[in-house]
C-alpha positions as CSV (number, residue, x, y, z in Angstrom):
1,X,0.0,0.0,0.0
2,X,2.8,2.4,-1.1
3,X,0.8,5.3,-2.5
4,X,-1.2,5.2,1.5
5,X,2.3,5.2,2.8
6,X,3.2,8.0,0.4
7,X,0.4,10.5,1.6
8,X,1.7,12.2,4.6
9,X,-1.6,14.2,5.2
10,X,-3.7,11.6,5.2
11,X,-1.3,9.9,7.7
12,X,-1.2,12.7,10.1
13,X,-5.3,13.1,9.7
14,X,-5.6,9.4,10.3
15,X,-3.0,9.6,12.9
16,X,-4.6,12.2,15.0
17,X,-8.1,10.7,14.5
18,X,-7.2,8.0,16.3
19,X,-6.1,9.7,18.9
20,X,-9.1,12.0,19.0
21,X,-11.0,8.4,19.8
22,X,-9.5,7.8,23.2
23,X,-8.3,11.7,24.0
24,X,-11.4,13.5,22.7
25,X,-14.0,11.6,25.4
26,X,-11.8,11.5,28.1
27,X,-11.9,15.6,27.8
28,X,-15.6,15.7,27.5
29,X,-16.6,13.5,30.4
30,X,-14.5,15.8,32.5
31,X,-17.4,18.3,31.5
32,X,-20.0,15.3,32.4
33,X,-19.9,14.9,36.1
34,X,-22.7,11.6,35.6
35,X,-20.4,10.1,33.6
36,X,-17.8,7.1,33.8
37,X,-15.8,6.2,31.6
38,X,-15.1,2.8,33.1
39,X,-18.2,1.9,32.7
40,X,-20.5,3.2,30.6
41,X,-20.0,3.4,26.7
42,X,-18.5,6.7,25.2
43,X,-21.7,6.5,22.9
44,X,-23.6,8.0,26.3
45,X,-21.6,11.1,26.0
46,X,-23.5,11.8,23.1
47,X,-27.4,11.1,25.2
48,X,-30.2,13.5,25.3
49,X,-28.9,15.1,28.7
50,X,-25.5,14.9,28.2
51,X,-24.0,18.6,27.8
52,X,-21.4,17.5,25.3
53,X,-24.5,15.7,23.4
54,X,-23.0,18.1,20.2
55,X,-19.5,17.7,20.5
56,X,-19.6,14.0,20.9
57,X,-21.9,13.7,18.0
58,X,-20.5,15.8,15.5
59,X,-17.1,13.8,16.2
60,X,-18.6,10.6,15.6
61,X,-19.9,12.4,12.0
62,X,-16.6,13.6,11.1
63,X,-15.0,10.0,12.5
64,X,-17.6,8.0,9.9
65,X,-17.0,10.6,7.1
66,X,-13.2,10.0,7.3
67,X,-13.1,6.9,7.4
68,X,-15.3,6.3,4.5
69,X,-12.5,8.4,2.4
70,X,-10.5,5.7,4.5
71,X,-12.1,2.5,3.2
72,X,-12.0,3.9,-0.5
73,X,-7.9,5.3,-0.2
74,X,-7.1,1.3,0.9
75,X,-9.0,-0.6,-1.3
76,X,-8.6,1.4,-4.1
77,X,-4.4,0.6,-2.8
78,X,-5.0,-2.7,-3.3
79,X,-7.7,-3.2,-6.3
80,X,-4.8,-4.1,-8.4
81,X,-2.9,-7.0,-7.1
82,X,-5.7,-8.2,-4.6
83,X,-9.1,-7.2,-5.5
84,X,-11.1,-10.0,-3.6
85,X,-9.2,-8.2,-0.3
86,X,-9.8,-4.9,-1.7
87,X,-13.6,-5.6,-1.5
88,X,-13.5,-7.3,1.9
89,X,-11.3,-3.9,3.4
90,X,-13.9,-1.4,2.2
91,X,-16.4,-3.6,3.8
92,X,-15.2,-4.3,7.2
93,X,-14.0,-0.1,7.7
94,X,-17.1,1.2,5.5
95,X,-19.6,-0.3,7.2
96,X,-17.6,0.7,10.4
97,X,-17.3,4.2,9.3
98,X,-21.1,4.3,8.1
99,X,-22.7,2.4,11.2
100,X,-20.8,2.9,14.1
101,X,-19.9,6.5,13.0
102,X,-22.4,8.4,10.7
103,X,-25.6,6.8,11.6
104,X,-24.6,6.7,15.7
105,X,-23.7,10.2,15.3
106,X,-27.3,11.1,14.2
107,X,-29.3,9.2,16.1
108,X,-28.6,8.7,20.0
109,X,-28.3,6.4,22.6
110,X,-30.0,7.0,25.9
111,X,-27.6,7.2,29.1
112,X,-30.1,4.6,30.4
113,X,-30.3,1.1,29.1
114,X,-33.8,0.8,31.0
115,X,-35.0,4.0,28.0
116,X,-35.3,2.6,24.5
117,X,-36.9,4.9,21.8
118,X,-36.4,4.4,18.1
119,X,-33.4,6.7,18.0
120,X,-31.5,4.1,20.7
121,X,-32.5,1.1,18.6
122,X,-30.9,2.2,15.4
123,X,-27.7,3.6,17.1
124,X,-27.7,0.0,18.9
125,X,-27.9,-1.7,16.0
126,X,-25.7,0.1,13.7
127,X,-23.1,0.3,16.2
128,X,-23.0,-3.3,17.0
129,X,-22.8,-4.5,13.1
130,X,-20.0,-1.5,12.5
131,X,-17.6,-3.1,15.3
132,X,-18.4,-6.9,14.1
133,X,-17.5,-5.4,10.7
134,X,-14.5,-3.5,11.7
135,X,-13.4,-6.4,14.1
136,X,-11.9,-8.5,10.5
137,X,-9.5,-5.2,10.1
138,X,-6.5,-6.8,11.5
139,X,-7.1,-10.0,10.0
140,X,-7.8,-8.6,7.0
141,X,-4.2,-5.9,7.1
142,X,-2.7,-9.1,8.5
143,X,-2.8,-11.2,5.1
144,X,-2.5,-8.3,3.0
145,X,1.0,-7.0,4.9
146,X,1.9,-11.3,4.9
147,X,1.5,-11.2,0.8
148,X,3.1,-8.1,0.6
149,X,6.0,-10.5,2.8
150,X,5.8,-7.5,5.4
151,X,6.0,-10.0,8.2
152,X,6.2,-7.7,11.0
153,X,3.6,-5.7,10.6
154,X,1.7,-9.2,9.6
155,X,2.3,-10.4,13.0
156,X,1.1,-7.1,14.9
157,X,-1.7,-7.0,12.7
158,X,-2.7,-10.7,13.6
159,X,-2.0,-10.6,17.4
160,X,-4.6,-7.4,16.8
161,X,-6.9,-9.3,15.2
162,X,-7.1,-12.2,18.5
163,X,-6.6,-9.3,21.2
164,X,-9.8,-7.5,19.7
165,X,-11.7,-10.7,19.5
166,X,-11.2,-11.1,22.9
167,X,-12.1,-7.5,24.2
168,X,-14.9,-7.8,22.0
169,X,-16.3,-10.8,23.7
170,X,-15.3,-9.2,27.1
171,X,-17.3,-6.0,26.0
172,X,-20.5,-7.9,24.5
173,X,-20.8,-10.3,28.3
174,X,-20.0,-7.0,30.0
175,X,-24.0,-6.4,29.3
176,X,-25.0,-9.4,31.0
177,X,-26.4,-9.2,34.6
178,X,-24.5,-12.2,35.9
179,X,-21.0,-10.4,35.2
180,X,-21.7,-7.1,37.0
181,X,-19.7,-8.6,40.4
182,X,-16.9,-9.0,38.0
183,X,-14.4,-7.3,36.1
184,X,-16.4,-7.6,33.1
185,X,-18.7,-4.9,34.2
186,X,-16.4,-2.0,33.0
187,X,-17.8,-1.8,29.8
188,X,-16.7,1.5,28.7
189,X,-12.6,-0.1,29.6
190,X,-13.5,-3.0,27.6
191,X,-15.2,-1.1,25.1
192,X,-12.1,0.9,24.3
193,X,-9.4,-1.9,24.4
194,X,-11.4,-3.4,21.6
195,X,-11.4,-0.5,19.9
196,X,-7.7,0.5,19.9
197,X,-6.5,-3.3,19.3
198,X,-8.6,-2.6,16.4
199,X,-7.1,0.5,15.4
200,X,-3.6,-0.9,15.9
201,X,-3.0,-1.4,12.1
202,X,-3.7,2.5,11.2
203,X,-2.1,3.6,13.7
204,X,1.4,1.1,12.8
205,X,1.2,2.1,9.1
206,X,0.5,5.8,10.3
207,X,3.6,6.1,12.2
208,X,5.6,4.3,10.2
209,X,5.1,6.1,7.6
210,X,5.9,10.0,9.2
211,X,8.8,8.6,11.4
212,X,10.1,5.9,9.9
């Protein structure tokens, strides 16, 4: 994926986007005194009564809008040499971008699990099929980078791949009643692992493309 590696605006954007993840809701909660991060899910910072409701929405907008440009820069990288790939890698960080950015941006979870309106139900939803979509990513970057006989970043992109399954898992039995004595209860912590084990690969290729 030379001509990715090649842009070094799009590395920096993509660089400080996913950065913006993790730094940009741990400044807003600190403006939400109801909030915990441990917890409860970052999508709660954009609720009905949260007072960062805007911020954290529009973020989650601008987060599914670039990485739609995202999913079209990589697959359009690989078309040539592997186009089956190429398909599967807009998939898994389009429908990401679209579901658990665009369309959770819009419409809103409630802070409250016990409140579901329609708006809840479709953020619920598309959030939940965006991170099973986004959750092949590594995999995905893993047998690219190992045809590409870029065995390093094959192997970081792979152990990504099993640490975000399991985080995942972790996150999904979170919800469950019988874990709340245990540590699966933090479901904001476990929430967040998975989603920087699944950001591992941008963040590698990003890096190592400005620094190295």
């Amino acid at each position: 994926m030379r001509n990715i590696a090649d842009n070094r605006l799009f590395n920096i954007i993509l660089l400080f986007t996913m950065i913006g993840e993790f730094l940009i809701p741990w400044i807003l909660e600190q403006f939400y005194a109801e909030y915990n991060g441990k917890i409860m899910v970052m999508s709660a910072l954009g609720s009905p009564g949260s007072p960062v409701r805007l911020v954290y929405n529009l973020w989650l907008v601008w987060l599914g809008v670039f990485l739609i440009y995202t999913a079209s820069i990589y697959c359009s990288s690989l078309r040539a040499k592997f186009p089956v790939l190429a398909v599967f890698m807009l998939l898994s960080i389009g429908i990401f971008a679209v579901g658990a950015g665009l369309i959770s941006g819009i419409f809103s979870v409630n802070e409250s699990k016990d409140i579901v309106t329609t708006a809840s139900k479709i953020h619920g939803v598309s959030s939940a099929i965006g991170f099973m979509a986004l959750l092949f990513f590594p995999l995905l970057n893993g047998v690219v980078s190992f045809k590409q006989k870029d065995i390093p970043e094959s192997m970081i992109s792979i152990s990504s791949f099993m640490l975000s399954l399991v985080c995942f898992v972790c996150f999904v039995m979170g919800d469950k009643v019988q874990f709340q004595n245990t540590i699966l209860k933090y479901e904001g912590l476990w929430e967040r692992l998975t989603l920087f084990c699944m950001y591992v690969p941008f963040i590698y290729k990003a890096i190592g493309s400005l620094f190295f």
